[in-house]
C-alpha positions in Angstrom: -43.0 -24.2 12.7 -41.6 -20.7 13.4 -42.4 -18.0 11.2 -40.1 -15.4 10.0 -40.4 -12.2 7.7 -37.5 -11.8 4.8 -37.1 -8.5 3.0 -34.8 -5.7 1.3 -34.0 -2.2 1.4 -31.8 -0.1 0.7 -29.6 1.5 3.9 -26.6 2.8 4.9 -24.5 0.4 6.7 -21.8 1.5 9.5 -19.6 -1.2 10.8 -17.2 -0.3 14.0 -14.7 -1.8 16.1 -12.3 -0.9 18.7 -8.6 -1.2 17.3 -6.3 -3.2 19.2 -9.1 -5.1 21.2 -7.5 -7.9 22.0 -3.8 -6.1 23.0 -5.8 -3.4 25.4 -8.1 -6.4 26.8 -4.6 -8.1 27.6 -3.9 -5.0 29.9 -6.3 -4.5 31.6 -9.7 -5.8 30.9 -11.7 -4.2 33.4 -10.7 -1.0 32.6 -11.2 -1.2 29.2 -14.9 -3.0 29.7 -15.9 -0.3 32.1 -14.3 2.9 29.4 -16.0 1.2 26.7 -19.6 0.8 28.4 -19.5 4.7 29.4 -18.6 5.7 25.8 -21.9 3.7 24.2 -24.2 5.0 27.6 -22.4 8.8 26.9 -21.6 9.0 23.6 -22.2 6.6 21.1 -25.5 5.2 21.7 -26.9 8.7 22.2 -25.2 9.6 18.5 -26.7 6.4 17.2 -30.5 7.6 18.1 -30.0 11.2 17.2 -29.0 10.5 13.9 -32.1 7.6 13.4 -29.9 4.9 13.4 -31.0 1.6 14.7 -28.0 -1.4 16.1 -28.3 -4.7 14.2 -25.7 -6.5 15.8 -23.2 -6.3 18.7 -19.9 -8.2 19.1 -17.4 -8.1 22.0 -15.5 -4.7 20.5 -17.5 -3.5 17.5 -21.1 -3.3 16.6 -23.2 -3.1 13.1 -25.8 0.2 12.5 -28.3 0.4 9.5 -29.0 4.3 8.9 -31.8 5.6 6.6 -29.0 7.4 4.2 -26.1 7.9 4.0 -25.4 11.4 5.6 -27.0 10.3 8.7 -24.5 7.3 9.1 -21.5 9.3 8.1 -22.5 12.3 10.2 -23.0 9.8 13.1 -19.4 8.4 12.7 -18.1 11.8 12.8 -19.7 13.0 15.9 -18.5 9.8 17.7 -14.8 9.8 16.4 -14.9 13.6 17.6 -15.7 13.0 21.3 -13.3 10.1 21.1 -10.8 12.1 20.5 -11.2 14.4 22.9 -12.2 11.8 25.7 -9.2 9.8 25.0 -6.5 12.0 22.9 -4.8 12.6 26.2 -4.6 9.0 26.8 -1.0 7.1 26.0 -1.3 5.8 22.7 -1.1 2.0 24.0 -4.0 2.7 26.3 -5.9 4.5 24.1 -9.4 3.5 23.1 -9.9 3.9 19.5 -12.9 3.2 17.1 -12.2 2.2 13.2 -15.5 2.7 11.0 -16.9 1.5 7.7 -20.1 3.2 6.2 -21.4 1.9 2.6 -24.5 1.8 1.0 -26.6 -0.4 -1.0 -29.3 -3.2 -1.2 -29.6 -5.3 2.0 -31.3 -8.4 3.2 -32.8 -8.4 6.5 -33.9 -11.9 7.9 -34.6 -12.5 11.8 -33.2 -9.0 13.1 -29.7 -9.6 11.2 -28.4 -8.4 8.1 -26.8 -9.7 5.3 -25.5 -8.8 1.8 -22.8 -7.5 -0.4 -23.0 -4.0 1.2 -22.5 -5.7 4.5 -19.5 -7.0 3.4 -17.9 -3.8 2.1 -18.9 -1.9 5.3 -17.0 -4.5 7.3 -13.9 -4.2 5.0 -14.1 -0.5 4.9 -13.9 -0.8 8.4 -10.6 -3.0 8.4 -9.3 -0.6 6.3 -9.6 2.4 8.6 -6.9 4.0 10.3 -7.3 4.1 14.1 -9.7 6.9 15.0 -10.9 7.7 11.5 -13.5 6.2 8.9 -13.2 4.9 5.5 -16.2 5.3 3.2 -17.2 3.9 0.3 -17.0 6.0 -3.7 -20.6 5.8 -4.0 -21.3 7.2 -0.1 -18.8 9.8 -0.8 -20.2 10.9 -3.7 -23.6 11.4 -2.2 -21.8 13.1 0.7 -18.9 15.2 -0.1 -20.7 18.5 -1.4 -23.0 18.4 1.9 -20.2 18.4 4.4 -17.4 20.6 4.6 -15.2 18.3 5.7 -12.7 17.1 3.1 -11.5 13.6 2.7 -8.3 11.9 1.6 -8.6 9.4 -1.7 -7.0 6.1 -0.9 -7.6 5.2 -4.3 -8.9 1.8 -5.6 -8.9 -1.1 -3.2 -9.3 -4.4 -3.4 -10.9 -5.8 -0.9 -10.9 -9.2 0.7 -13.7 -11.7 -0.8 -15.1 -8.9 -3.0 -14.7 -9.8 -6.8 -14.9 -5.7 -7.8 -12.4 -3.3 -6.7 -13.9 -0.5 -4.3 -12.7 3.2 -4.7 -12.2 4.3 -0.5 -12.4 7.5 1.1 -11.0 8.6 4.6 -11.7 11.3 6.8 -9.9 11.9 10.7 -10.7 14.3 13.1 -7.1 15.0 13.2 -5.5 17.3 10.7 -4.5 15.2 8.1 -1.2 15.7 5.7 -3.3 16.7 2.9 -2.1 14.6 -0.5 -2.7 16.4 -4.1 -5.3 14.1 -5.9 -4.0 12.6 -9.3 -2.7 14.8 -11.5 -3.9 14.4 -15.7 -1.1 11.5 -16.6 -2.4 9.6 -13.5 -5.8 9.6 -14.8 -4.5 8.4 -18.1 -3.7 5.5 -16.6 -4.9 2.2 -17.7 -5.2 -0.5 -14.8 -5.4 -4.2 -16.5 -5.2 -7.5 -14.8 -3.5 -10.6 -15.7 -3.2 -14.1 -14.3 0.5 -15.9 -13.3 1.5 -18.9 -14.3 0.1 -20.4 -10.6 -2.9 -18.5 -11.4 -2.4 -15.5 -9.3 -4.1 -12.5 -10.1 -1.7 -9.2 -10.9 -2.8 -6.2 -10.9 -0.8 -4.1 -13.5 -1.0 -0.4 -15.5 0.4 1.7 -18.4 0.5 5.1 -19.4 2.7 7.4 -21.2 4.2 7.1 -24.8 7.7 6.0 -26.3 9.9 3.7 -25.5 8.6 0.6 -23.1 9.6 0.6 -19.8 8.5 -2.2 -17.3 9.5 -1.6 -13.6 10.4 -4.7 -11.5 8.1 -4.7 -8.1 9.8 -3.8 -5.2 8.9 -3.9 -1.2 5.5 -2.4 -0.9 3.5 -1.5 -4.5 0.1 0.6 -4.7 -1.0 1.4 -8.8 -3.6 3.8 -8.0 -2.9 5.3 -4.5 1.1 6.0 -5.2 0.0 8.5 -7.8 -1.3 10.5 -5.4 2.0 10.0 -3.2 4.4 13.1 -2.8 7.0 10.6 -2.7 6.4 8.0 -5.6 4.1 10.4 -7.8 6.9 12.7 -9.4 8.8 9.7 -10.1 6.5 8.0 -12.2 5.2 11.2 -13.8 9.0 11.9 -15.4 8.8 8.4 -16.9 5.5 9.1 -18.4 6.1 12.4 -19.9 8.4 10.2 -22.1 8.6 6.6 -22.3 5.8 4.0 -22.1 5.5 2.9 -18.3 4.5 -0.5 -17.1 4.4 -1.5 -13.4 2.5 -3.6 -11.3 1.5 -4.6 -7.7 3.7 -7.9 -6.9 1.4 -10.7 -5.7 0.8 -10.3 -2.1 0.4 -6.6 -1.9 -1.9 -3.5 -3.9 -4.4 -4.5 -6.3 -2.9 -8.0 -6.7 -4.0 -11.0 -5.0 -3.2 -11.3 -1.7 -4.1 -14.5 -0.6 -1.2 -16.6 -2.5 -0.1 -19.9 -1.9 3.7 -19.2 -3.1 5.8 -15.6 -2.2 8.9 -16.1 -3.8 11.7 -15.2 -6.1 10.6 -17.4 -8.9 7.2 -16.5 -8.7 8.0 -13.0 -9.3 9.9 -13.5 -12.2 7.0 -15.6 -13.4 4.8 -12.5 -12.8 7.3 -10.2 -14.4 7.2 -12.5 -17.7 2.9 -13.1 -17.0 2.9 -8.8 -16.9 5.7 -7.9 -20.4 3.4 -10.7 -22.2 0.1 -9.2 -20.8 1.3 -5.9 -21.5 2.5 -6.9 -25.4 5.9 -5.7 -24.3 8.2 -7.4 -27.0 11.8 -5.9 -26.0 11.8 -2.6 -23.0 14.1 -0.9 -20.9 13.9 -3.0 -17.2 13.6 -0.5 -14.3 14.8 -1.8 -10.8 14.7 -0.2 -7.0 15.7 -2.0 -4.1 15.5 -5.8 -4.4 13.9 -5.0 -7.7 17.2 -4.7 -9.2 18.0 -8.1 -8.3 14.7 -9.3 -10.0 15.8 -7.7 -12.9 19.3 -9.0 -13.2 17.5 -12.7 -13.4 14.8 -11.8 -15.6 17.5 -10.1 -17.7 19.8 -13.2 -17.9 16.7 -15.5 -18.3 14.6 -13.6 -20.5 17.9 -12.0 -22.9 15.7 -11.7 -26.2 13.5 -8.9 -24.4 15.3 -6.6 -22.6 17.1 -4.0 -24.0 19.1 -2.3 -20.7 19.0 -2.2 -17.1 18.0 0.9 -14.8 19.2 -0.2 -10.9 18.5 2.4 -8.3 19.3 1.4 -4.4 19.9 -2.4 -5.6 21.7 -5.0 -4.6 22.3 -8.4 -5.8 22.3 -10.2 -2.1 19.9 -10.1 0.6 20.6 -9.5 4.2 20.8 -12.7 5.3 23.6 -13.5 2.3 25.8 -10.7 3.2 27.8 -13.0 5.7 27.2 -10.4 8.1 26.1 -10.9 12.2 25.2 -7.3 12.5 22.4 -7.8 9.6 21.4 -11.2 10.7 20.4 -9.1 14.0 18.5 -6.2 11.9 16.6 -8.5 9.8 15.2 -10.7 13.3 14.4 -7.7 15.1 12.7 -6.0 12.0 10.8 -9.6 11.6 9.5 -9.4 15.2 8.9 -5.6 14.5 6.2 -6.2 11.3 4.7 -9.4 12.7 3.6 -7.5 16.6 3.1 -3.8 15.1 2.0 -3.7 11.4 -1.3 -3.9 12.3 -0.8 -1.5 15.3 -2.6 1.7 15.9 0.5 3.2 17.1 2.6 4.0 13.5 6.4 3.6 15.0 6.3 0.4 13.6 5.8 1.2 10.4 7.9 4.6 11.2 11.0 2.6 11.2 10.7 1.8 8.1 9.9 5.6 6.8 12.7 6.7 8.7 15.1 4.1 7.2 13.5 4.7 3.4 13.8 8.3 3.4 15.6 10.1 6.1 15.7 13.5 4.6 11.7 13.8 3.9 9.4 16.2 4.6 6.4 15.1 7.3 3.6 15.3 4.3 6.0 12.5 2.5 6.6 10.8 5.4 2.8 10.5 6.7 2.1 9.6 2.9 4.3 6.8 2.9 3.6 5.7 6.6 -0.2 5.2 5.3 0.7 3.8 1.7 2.2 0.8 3.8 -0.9 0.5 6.3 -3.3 0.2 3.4 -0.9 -1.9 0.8 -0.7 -5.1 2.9 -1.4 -6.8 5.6 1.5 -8.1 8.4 1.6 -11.4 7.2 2.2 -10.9 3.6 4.7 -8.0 4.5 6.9 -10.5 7.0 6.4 -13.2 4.0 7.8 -10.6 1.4 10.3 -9.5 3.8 11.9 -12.3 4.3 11.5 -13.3 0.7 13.5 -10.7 -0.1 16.4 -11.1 2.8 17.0 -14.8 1.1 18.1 -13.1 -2.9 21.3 -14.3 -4.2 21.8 -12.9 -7.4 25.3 -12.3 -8.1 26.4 -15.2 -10.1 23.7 -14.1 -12.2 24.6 -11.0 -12.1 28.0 -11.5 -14.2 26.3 -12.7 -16.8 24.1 -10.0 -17.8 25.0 -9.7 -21.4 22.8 -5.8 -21.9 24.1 -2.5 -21.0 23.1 -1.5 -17.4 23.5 1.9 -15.4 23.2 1.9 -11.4 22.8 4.4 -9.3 23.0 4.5 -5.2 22.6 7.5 -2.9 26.1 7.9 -1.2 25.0 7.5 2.4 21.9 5.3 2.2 20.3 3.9 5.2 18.7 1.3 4.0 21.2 -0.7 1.4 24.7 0.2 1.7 26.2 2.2 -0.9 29.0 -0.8 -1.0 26.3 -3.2 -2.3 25.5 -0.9 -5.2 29.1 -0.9 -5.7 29.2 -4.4 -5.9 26.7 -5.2 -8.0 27.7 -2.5 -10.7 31.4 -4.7 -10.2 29.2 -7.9 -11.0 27.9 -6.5 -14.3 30.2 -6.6 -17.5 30.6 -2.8 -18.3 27.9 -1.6 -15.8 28.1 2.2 -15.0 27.9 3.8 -11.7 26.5 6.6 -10.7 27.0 7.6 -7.1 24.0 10.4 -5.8 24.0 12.8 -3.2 21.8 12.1 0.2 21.0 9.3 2.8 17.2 8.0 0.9 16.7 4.9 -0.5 13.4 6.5 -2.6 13.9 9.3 -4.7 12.6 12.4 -3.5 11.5 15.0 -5.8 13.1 18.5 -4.5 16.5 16.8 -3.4 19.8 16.6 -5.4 19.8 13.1 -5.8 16.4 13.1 -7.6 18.0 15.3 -10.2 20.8 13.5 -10.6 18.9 10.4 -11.1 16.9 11.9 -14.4 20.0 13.5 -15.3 21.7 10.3 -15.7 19.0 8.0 -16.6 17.4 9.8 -19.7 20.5 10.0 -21.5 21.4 6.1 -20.8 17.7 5.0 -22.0 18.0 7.9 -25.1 20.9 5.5 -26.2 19.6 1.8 -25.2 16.3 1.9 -24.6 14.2 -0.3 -27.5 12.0 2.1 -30.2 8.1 2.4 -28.9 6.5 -0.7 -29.2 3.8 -0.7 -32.3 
């Protein structure tokens, strides 16, 4: 019989990988073996001893470290991503080597030179969660860190994280200079995150703040509750519906704080997770608040669900998808934007996720455009976003749309990229005694600082003044 030794202690955890293994391995596996065995004999073993870390385990492209504390670990990370960077910043971004890292702390079990635990766990998540050359920590490691280093890092805000029951509160720090993002202003912090369960059982993930009149905003592409606060592009948004109305949104299944492992992405189910949230929420009749392909799920729940809502807010709606538009030319986009989020979402080189910046929000500034190239990265994963995608391509709402019996106001940004202004047109024609407002600009997100987001408020308050349902009691 072969004796063992058990035991626990508390460590810092770093978990690492090389991002895009199995692409660069594709390319040229020998070059990548023999770059990869010169930066552990150069650089990363060396780091690894000179800040008293010892490796538990080694995998084809990413290795597991226990550390003494956490300082040690995160320093460690830091002096390895450095020399990466300069070793390989020169290097063509599909070539390049590049390390993703995960440090957390807590109570681990060690049991025949391997390691196991909860803390374990979130290390190796924190890791997944990484952009490419940076680390992701975890709340409590940042908190025992972040007044003993003078590096600063960016709040991701609460994650949830994949076979963890708790959500984790992630930190991430690059050694390239970083669009920096304000944290959460004082109505943010306000904010109340709640969950609920679907009828199918899925988990969502939804908030509230502000008082006055109720507001509940139908999901649209990509949703984040905590991390879009601290989003140049969604932030002011949200913070002009709070200073006056009672706000309700929530992360569709699939993406955010949600569940993401769901058996059923569909139209039906997220007007059963609309109805799962206004319940939840004791939301008894509210103004409905629609952008993109949220308008259309607003339009349904509006004709299926006429008892609770009062009037309809559509900005950069539509009431048919891509693929119902009759149209060759967006049969074509809609494939090659398929292929584009199923090879490069997960992709350490951003242009994939780039065209969709560029086609949201032509016009914004490179702090908005990195902030919502990232909110992406961390809201999803490719899967869910191609499933959502094409979820979204399939609407056909335009029947329903003529019988929306409440008053509705839409408004569309004249030159648009992303929906044409002809399909706000349209759907405004579809709704008895809709009004259109047309906006200045080519986004299809308000952004604060441009015409069109004035002209949004400007419009919007005085429609929800006169329709909008009294604050609930």
């Amino acid at each position: 019989m072969t004796n063992y030794s058990v035991s626990r202690r508390l460590v810092a955890i770093l978990a690492g990988d090389m991002a895009g293994y199995s692409r660069l391995m594709e390319a040229d596996e020998e070059d990548v073996l023999a770059r990869q065995k010169q930066y552990r004999r150069e650089l990363i073993d060396p780091a690894i001893d000179r800040s008293g870390g010892n490796i538990v385990k080694l995998t084809g492209d990413g290795m597991l470290v226990e550390f003494p504390n956490a300082l040690d670990a995160v320093r460690c990370a830091m002096d390895i991503q450095r020399a990466m960077l300069e070793r390989e910043g020169s290097t063509p971004e599909d070539h390049r080597i590049q390390y993703r890292i995960g440090v957390n702390l807590g109570d681990v079990l060690f049991e025949e030179g391997d390691i196991f635990g909860d803390a374990v766990n979130v290390a190796a998540r924190l890791e997944g969660l990484a952009k490419p050359g940076s680390i992701c920590v975890s709340d409590i490691v940042h908190q025992l860190i972040a007044d003993r280093l003078e590096e600063r890092f960016q709040d991701l805000g609460t994650q949830r994280i994949k076979n963890i029951s708790r959500q984790v509160r992630v930190w991430q720090w690059s050694p390239r200079r970083q669009a920096t993002f304000e944290p959460a202003p004082e109505v943010a912090r306000s904010q109340q995150i709640k969950f609920c369960l679907a009828g199918d059982g899925t988990q969502i993930a939804y908030s509230s703040v502000g008082q006055g009149p109720p507001i509940l905003k139908a999901p649209n592409y990509l949703n984040h509750l905590d991390y879009e606060w601290r989003s140049p592009v969604w932030g002011p948004i949200w913070r002009e519906f709070a200073k006056h109305y009672h706000f309700v949104r929530f992360d569709q299944r699939g993406n955010g704080l949600s569940d993401w492992d769901v058996e059923d992405i569909s139209d039906d189910a997220m007007i059963d997770d609309m109805a799962a949230v206004a319940d939840a929420a004791a939301l008894h009749r509210f103004a409905l608040f629609g952008i993109s392909q949220g308008c259309a799920f607003s339009v349904r729940y509006a004709v299926e669900h006429p008892d609770r809502v009062a009037c309809l807010i559509l900005l950069g709606g539509y009431a048919r998808g891509r693929l119902k538009r009759g149209s060759r030319e967006q049969q074509r986009m809609f494939e090659a934007t398929c292929t584009m989020i199923r090879q490069g979402w997960g992709s350490p080189n951003p242009a994939f996720r780039n065209f969709f910046t560029d086609s949201y929000m032509p016009d914004a500034t490179p702090e908005q455009t990195a902030c919502f190239d990232e909110l992406q990265r961390i809201t999803t994963n490719s899967a869910n976003a191609e499933r959502i995608w094409r979820m979204i391509a399939q609407l056909e709402v335009s029947d329903l749309a003529r019988q929306v019996q409440v008053p509705a106001i839409v408004l569309h940004c004249r030159d648009d990229r992303m929906i044409p202004i002809a399909e706000g047109r349209r759907l405004a024609a579809l709704i008895p005694n809709a009004t259109f407002v047309e906006l200045d600009g080519a986004n299809h997100a308000l952004i604060e600082g441009t015409p069109a987001f004035e002209q949004f408020f400007a419009a919007a308050r005085p429609f929800l003044d006169e329709h909008s349902a009294p604050p609930t009691t």
